[in-house]
N, CA, C and O atoms as a Maestro MAE file, in Angstrom:
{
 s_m_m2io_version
 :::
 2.0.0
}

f_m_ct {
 s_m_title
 :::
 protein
 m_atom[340] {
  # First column is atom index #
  i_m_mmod_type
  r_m_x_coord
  r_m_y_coord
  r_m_z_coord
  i_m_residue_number
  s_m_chain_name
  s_m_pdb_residue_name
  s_m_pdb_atom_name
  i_m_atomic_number
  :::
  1 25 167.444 -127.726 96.546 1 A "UNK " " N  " 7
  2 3 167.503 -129.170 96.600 1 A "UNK " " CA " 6
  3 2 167.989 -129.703 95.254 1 A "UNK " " C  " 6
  4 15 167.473 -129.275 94.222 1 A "UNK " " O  " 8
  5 25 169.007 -130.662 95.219 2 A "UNK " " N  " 7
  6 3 169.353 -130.899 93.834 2 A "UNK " " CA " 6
  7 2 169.129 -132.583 93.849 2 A "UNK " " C  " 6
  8 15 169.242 -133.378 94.782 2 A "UNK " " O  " 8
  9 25 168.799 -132.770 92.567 3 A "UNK " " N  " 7
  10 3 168.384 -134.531 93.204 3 A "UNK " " CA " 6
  11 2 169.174 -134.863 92.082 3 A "UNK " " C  " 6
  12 15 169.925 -134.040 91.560 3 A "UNK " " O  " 8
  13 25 169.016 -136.298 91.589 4 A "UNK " " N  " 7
  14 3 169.816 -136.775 90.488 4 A "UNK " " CA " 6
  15 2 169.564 -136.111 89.332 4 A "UNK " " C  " 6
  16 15 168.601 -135.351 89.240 4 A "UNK " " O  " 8
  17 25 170.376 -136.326 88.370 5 A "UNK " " N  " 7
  18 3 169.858 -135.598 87.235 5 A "UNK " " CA " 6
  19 2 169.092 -136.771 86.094 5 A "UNK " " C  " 6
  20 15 169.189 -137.992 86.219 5 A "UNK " " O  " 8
  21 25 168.477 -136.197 85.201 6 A "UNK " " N  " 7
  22 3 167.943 -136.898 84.290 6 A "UNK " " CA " 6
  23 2 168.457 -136.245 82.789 6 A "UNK " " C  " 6
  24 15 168.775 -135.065 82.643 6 A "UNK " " O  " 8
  25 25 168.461 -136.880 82.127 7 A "UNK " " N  " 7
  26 3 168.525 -136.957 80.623 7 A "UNK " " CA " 6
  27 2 167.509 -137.066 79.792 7 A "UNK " " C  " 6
  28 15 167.153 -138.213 79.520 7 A "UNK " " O  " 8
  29 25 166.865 -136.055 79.245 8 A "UNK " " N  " 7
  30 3 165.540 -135.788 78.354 8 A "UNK " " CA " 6
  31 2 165.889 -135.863 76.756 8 A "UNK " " C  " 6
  32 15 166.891 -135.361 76.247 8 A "UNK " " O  " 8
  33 25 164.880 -136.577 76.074 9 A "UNK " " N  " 7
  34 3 165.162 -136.416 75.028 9 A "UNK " " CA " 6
  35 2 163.433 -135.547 74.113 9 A "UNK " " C  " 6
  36 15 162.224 -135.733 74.250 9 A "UNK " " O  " 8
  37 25 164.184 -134.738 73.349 10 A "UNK " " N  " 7
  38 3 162.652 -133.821 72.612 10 A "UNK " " CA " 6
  39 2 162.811 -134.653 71.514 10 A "UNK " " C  " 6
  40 15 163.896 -134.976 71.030 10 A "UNK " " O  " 8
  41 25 161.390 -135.097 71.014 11 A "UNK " " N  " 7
  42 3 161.379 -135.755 69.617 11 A "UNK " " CA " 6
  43 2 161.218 -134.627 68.468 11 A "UNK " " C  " 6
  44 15 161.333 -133.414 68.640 11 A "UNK " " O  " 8
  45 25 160.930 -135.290 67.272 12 A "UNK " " N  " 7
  46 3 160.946 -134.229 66.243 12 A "UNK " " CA " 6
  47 2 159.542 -133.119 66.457 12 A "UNK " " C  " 6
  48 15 159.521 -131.988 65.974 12 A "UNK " " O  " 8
  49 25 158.513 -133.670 67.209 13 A "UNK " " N  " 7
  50 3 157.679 -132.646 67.405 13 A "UNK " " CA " 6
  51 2 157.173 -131.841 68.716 13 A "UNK " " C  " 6
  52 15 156.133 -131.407 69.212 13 A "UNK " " O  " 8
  53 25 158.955 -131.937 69.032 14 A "UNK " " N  " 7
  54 3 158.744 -130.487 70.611 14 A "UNK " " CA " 6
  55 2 158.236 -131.298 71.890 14 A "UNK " " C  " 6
  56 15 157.820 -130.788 72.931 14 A "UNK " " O  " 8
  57 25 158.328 -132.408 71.662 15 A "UNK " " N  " 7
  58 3 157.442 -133.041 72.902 15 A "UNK " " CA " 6
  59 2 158.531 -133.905 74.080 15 A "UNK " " C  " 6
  60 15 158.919 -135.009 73.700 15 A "UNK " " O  " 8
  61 25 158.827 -133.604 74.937 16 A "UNK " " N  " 7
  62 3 159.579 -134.179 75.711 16 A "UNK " " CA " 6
  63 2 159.181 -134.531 76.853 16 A "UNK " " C  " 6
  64 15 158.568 -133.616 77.403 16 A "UNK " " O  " 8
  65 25 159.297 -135.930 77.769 17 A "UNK " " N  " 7
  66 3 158.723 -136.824 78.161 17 A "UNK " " CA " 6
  67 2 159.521 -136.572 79.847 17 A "UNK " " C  " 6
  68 15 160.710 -136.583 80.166 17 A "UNK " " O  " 8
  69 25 158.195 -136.346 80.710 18 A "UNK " " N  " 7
  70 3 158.941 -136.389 82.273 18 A "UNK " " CA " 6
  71 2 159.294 -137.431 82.712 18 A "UNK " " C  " 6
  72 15 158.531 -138.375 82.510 18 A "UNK " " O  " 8
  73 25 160.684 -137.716 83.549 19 A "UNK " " N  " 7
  74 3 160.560 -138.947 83.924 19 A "UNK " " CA " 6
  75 2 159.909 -139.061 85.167 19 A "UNK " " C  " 6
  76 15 159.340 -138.256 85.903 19 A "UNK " " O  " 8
  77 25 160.191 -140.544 85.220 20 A "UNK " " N  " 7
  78 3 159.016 -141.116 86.445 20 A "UNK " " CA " 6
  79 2 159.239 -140.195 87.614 20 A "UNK " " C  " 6
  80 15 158.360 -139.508 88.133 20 A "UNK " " O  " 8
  81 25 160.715 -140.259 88.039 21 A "UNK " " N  " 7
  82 3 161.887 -140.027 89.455 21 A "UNK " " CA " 6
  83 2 161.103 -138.212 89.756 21 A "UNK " " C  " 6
  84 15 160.621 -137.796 90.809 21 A "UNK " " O  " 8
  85 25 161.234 -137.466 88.408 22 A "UNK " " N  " 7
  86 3 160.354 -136.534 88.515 22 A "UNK " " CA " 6
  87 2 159.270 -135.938 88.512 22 A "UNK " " C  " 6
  88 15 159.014 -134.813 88.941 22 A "UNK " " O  " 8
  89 25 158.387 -136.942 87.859 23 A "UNK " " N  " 7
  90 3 157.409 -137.112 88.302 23 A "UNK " " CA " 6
  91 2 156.226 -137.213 89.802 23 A "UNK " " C  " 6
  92 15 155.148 -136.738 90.160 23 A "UNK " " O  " 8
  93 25 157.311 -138.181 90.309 24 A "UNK " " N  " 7
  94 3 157.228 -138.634 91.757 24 A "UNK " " CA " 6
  95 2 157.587 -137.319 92.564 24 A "UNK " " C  " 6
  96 15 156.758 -136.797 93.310 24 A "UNK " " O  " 8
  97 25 158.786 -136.839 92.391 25 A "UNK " " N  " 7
  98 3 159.248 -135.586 93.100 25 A "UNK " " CA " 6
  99 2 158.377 -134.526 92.703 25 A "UNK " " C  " 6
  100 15 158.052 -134.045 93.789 25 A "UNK " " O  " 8
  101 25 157.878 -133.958 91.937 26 A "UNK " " N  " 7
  102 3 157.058 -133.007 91.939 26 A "UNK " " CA " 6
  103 2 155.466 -132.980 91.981 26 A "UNK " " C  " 6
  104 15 154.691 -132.029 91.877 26 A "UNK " " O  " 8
  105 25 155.184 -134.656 92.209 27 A "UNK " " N  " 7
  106 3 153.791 -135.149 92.676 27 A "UNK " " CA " 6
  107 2 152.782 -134.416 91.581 27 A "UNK " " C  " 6
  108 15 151.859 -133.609 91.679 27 A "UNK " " O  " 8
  109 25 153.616 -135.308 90.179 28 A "UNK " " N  " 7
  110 3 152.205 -134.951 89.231 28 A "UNK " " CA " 6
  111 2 152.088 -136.324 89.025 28 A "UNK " " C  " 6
  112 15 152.661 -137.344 89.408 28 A "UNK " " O  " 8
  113 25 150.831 -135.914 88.035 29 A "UNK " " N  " 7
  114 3 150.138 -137.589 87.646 29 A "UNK " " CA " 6
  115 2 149.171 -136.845 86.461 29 A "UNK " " C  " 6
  116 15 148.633 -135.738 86.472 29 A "UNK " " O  " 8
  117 25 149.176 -137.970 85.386 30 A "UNK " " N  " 7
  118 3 148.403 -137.756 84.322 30 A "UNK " " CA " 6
  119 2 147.464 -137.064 84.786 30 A "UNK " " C  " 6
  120 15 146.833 -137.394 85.790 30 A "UNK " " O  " 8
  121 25 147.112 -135.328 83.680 31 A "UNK " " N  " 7
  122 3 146.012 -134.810 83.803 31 A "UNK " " CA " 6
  123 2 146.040 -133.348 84.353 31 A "UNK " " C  " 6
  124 15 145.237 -132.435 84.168 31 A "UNK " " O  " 8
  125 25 147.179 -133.386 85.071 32 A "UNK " " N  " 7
  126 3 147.953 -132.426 86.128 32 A "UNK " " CA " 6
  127 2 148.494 -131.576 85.129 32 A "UNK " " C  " 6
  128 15 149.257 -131.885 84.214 32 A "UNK " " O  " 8
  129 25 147.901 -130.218 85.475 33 A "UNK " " N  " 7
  130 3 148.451 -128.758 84.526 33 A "UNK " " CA " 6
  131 2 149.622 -128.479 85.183 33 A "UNK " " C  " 6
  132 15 149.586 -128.239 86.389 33 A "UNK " " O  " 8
  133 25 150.691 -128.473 84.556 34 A "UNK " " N  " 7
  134 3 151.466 -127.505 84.284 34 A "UNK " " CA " 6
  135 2 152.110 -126.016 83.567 34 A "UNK " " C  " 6
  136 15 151.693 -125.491 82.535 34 A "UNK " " O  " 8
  137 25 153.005 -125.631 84.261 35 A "UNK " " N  " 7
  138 3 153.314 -124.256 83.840 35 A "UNK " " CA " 6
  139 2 154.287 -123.971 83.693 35 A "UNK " " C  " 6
  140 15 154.967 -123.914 84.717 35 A "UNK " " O  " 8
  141 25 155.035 -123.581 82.232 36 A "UNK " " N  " 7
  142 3 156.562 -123.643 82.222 36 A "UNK " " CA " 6
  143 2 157.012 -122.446 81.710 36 A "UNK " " C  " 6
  144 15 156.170 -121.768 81.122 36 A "UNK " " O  " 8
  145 25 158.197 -122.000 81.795 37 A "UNK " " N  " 7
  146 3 158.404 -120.537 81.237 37 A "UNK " " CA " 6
  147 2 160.353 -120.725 81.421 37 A "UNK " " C  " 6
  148 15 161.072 -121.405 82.154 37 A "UNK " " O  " 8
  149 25 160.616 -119.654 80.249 38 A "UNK " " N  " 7
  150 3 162.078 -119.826 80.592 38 A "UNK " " CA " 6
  151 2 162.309 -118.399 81.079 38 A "UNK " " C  " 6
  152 15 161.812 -117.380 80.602 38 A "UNK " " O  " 8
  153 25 163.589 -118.551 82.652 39 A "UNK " " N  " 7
  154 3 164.311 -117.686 82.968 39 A "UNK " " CA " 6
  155 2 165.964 -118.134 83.153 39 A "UNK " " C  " 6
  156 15 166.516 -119.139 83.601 39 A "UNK " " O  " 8
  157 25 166.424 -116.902 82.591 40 A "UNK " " N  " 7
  158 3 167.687 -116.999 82.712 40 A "UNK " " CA " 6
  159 2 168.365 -118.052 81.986 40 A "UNK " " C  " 6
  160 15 169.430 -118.546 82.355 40 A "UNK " " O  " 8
  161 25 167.677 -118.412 80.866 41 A "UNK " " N  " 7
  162 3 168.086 -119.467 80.036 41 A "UNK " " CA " 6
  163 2 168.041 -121.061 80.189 41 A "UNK " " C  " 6
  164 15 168.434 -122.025 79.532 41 A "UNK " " O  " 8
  165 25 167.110 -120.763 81.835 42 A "UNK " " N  " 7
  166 3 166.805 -122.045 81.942 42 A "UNK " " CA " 6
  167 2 164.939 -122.556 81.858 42 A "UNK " " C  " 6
  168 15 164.030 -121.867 82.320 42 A "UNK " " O  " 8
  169 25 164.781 -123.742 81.237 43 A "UNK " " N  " 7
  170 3 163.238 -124.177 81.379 43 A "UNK " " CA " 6
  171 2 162.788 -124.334 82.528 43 A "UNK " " C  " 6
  172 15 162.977 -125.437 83.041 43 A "UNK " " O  " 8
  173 25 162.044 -123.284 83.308 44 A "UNK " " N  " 7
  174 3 161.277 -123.812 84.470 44 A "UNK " " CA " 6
  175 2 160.067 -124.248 84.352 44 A "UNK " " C  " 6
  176 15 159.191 -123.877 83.571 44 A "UNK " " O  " 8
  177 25 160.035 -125.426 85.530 45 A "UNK " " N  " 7
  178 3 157.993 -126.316 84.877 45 A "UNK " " CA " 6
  179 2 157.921 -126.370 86.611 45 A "UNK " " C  " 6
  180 15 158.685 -126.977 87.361 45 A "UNK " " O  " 8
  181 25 156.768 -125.546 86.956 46 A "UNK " " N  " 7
  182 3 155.867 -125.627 87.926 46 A "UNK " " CA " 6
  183 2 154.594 -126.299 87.860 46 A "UNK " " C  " 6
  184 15 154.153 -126.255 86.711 46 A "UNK " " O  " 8
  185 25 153.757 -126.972 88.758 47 A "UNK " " N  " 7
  186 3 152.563 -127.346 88.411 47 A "UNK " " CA " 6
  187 2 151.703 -125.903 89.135 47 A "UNK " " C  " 6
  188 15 152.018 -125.042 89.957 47 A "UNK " " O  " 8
  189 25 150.408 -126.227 88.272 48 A "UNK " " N  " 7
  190 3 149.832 -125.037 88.211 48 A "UNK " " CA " 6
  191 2 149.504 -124.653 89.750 48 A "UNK " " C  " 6
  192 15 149.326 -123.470 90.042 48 A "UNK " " O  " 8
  193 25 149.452 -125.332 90.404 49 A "UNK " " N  " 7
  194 3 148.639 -125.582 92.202 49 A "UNK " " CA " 6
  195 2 149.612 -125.015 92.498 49 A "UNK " " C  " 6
  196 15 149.288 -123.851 92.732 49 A "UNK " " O  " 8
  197 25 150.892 -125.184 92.662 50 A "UNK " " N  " 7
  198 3 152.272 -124.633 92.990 50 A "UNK " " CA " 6
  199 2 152.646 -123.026 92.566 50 A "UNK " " C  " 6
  200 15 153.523 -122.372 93.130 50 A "UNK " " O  " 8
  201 25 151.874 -122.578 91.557 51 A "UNK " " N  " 7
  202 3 152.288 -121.224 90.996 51 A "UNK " " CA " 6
  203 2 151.126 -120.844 91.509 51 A "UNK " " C  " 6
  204 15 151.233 -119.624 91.632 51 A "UNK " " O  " 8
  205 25 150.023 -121.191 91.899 52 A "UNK " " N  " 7
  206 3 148.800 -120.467 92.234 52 A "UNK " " CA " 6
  207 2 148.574 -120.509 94.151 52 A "UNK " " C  " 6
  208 15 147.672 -119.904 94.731 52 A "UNK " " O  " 8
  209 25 149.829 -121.526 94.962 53 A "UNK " " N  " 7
  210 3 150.115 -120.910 96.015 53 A "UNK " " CA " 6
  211 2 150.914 -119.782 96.234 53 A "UNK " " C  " 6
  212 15 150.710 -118.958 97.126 53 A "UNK " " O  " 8
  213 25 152.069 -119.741 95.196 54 A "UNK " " N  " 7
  214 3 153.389 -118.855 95.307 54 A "UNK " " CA " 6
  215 2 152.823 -117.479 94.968 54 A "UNK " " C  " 6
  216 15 153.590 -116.533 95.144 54 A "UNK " " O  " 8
  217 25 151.093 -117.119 94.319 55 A "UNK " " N  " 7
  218 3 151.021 -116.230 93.784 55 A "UNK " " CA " 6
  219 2 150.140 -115.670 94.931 55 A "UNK " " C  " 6
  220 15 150.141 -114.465 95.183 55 A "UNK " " O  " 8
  221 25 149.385 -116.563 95.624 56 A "UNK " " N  " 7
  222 3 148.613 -116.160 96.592 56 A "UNK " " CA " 6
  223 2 149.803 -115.252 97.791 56 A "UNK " " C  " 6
  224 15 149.790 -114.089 98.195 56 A "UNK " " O  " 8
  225 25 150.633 -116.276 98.037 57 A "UNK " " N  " 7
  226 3 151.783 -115.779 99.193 57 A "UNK " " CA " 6
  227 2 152.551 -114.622 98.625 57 A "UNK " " C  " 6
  228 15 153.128 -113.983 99.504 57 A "UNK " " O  " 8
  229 25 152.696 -114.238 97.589 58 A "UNK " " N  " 7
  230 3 153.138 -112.994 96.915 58 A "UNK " " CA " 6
  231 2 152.304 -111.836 97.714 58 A "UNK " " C  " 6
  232 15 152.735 -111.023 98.531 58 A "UNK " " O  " 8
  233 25 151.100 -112.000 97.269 59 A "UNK " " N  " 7
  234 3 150.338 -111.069 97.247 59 A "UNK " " CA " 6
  235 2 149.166 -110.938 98.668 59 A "UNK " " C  " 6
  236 15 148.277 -110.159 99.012 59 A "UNK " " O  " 8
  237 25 149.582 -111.772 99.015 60 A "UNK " " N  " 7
  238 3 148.997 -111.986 100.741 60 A "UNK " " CA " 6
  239 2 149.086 -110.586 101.795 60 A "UNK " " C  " 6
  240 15 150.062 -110.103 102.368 60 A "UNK " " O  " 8
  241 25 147.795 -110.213 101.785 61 A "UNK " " N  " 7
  242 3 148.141 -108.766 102.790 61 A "UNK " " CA " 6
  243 2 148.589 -109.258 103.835 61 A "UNK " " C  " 6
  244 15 148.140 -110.360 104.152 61 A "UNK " " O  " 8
  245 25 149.809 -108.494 104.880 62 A "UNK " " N  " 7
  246 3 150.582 -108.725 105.444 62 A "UNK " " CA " 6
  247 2 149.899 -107.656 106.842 62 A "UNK " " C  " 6
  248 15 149.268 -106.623 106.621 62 A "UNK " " O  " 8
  249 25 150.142 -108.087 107.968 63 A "UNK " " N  " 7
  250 3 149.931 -107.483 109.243 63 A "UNK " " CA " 6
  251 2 150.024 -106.132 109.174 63 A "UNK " " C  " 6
  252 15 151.155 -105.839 108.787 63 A "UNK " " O  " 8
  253 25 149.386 -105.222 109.362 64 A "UNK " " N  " 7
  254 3 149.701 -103.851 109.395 64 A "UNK " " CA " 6
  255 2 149.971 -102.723 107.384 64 A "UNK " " C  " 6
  256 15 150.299 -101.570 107.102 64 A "UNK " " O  " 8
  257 25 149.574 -104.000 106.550 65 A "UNK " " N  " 7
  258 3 149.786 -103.655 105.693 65 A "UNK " " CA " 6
  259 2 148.871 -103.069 104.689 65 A "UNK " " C  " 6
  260 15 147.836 -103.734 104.725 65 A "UNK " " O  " 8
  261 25 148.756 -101.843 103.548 66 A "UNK " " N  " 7
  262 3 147.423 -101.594 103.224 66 A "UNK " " CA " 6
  263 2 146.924 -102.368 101.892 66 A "UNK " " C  " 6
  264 15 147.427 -102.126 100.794 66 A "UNK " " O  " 8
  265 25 145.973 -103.244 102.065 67 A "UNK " " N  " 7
  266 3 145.446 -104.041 100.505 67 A "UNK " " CA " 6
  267 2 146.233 -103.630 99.178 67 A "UNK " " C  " 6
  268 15 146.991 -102.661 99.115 67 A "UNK " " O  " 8
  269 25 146.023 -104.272 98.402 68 A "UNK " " N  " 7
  270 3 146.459 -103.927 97.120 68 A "UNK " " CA " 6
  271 2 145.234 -103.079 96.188 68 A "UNK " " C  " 6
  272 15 145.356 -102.573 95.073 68 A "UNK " " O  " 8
  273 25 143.705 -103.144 97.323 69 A "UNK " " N  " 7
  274 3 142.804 -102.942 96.417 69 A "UNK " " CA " 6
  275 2 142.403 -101.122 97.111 69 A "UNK " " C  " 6
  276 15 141.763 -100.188 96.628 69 A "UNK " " O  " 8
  277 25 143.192 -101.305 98.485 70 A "UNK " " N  " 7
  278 3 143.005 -99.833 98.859 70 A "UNK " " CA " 6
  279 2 144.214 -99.436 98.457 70 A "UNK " " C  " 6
  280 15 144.196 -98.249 98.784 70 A "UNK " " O  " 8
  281 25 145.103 -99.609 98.037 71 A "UNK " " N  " 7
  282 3 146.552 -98.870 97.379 71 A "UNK " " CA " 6
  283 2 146.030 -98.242 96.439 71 A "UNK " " C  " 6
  284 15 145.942 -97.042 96.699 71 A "UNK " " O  " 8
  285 25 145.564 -98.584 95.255 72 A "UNK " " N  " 7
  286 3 145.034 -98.242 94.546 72 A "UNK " " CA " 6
  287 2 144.176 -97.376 94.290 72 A "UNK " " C  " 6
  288 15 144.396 -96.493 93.460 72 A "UNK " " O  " 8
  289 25 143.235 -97.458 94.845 73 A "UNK " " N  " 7
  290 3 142.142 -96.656 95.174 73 A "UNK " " CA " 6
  291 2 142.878 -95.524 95.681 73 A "UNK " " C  " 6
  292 15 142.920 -94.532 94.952 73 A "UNK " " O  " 8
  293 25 143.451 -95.490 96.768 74 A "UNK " " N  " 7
  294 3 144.078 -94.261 97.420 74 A "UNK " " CA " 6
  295 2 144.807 -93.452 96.096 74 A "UNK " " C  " 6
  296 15 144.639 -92.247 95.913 74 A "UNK " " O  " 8
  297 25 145.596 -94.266 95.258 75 A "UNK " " N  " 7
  298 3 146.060 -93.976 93.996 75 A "UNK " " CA " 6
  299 2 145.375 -93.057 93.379 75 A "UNK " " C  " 6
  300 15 145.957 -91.974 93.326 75 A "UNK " " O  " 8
  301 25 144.356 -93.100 92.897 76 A "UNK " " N  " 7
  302 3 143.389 -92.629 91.900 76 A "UNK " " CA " 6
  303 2 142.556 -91.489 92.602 76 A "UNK " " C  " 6
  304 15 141.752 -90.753 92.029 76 A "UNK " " O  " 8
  305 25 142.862 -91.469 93.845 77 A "UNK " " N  " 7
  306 3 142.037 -90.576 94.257 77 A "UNK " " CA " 6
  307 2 142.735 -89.317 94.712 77 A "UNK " " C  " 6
  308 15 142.284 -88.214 95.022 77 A "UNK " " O  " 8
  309 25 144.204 -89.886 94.652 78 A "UNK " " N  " 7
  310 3 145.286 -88.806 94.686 78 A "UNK " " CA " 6
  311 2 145.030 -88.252 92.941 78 A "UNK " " C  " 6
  312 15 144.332 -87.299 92.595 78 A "UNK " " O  " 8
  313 25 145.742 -89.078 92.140 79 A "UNK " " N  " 7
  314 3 145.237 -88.495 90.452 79 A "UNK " " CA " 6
  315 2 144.179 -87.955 90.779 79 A "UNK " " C  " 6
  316 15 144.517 -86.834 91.160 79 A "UNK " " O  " 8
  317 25 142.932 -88.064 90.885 80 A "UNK " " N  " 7
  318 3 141.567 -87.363 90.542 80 A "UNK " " CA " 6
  319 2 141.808 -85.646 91.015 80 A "UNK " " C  " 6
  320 15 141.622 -84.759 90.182 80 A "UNK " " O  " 8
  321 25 142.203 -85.356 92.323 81 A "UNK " " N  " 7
  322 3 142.385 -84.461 92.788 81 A "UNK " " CA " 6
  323 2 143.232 -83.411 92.460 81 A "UNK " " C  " 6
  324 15 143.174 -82.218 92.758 81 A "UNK " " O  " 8
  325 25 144.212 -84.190 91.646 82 A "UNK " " N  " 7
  326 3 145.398 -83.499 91.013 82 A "UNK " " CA " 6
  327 2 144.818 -82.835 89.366 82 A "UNK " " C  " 6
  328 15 145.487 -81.961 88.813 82 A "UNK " " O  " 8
  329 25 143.529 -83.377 88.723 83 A "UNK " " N  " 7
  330 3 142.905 -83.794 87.806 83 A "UNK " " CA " 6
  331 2 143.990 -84.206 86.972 83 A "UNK " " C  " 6
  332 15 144.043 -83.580 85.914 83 A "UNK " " O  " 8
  333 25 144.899 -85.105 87.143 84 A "UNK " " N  " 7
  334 3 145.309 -86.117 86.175 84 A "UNK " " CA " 6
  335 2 144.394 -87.518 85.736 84 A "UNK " " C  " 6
  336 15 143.619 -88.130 86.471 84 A "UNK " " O  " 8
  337 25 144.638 -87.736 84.713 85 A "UNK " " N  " 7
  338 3 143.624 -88.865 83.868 85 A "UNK " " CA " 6
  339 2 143.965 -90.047 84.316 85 A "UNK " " C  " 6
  340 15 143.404 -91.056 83.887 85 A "UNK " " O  " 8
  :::
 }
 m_bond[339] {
  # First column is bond index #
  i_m_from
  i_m_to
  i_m_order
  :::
  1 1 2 1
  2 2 3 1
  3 3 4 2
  4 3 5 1
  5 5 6 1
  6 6 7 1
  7 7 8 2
  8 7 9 1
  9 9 10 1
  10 10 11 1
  11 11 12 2
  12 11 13 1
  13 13 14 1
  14 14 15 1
  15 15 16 2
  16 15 17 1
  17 17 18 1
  18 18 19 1
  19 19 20 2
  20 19 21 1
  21 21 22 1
  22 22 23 1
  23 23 24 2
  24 23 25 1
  25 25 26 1
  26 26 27 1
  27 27 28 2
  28 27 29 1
  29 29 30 1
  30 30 31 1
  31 31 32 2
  32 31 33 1
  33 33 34 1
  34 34 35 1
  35 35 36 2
  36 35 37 1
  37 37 38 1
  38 38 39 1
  39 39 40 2
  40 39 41 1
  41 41 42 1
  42 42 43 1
  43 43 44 2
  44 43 45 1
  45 45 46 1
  46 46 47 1
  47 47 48 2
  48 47 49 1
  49 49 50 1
  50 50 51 1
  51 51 52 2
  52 51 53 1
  53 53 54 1
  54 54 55 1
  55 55 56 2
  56 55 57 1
  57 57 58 1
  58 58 59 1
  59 59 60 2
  60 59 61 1
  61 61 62 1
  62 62 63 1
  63 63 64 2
  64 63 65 1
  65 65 66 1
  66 66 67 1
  67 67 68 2
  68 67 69 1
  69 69 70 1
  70 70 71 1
  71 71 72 2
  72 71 73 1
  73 73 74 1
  74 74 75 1
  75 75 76 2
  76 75 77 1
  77 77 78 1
  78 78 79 1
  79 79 80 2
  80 79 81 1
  81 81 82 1
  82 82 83 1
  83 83 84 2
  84 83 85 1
  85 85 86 1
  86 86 87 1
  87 87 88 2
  88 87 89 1
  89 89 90 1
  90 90 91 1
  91 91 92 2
  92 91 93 1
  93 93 94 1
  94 94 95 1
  95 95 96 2
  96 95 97 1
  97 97 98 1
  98 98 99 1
  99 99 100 2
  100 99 101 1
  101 101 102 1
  102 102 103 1
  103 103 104 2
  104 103 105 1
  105 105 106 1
  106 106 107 1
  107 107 108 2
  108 107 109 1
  109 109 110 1
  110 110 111 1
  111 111 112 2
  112 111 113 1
  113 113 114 1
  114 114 115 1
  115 115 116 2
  116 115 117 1
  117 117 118 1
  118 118 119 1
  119 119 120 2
  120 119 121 1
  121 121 122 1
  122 122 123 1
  123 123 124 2
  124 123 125 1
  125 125 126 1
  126 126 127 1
  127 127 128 2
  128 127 129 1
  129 129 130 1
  130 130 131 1
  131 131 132 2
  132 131 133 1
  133 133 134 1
  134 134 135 1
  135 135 136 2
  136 135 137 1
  137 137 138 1
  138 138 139 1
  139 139 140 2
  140 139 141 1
  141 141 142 1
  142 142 143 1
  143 143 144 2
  144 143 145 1
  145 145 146 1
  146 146 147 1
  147 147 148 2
  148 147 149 1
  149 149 150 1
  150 150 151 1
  151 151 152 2
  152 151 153 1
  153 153 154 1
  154 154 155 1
  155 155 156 2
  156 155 157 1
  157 157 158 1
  158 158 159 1
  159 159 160 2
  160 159 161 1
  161 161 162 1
  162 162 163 1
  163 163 164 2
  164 163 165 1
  165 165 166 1
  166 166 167 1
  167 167 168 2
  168 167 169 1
  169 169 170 1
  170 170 171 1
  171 171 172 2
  172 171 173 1
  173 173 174 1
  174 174 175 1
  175 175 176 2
  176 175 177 1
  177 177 178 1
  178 178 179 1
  179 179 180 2
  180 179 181 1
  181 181 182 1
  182 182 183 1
  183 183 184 2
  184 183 185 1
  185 185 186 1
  186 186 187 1
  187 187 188 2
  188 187 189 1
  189 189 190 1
  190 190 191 1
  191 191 192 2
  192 191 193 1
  193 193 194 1
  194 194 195 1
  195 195 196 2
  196 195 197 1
  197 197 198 1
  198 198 199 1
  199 199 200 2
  200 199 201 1
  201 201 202 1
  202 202 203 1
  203 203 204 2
  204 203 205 1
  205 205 206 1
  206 206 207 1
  207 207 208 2
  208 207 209 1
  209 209 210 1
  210 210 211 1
  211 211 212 2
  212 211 213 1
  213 213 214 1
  214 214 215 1
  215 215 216 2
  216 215 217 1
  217 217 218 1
  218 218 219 1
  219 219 220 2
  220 219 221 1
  221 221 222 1
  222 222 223 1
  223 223 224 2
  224 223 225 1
  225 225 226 1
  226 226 227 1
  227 227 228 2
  228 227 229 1
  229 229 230 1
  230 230 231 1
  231 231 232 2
  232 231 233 1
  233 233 234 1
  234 234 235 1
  235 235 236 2
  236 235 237 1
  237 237 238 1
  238 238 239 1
  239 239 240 2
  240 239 241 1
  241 241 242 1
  242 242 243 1
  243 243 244 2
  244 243 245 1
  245 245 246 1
  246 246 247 1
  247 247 248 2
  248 247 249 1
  249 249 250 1
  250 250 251 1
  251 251 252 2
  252 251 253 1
  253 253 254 1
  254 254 255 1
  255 255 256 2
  256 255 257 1
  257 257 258 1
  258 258 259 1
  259 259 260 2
  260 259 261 1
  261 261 262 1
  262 262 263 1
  263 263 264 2
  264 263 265 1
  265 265 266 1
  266 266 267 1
  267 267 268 2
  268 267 269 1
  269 269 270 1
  270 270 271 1
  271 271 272 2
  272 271 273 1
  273 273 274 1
  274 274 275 1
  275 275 276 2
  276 275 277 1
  277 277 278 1
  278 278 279 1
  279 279 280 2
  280 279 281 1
  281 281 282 1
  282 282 283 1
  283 283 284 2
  284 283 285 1
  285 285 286 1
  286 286 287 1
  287 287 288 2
  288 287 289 1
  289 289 290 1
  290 290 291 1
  291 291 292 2
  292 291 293 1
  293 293 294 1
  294 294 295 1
  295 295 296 2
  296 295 297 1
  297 297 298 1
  298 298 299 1
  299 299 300 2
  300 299 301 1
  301 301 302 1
  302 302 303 1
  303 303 304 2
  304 303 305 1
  305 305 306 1
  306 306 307 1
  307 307 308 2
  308 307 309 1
  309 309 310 1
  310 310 311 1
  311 311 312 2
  312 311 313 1
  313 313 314 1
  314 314 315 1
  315 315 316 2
  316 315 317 1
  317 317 318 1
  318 318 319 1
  319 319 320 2
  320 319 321 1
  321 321 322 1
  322 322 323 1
  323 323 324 2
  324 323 325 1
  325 325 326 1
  326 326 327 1
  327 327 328 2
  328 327 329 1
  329 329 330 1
  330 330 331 1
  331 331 332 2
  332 331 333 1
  333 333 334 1
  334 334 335 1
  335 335 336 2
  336 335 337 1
  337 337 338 1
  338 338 339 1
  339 339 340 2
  :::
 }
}
């Protein structure tokens, strides 16, 4: 989705100001954590609710699929047997 663009300005102490238009579009409001990180040379800003669905749906056991907490386990119990550490 590409919407209008905006023009940001950083003051002398790193601090740069969301506008409203994006504001509105990404449904924050004073108080609201965000989470920003750069990829690929670009600044990405997620709000935190937004990275903590995308992380749930990442990692969401899937139909027929084995946990992440019995993967593991199965893991270690292959090492143990092998007596690797």
């Amino acid at each position: 989705m590409i919407m209008e663009t905006e023009s940001l300005l950083m003051d002398r102490n790193g601090r740069v100001v969301i506008p409203a238009s994006i504001r509105r579009a990404l449904k924050v409001k004073p108080g609201d954590r965000l989470v920003a990180w750069v990829e690929g040379g670009h600044l990405i800003i997620h709000t935190r609710a937004q990275v903590v669905a995308d992380l749930k749906e990442r990692f969401k056991r899937r139909p027929g699929e084995e946990s992440l907490t019995e993967s593991l386990r199965r893991e270690r119990d292959a090492e143990a047997a092998h007596g690797e550490p």
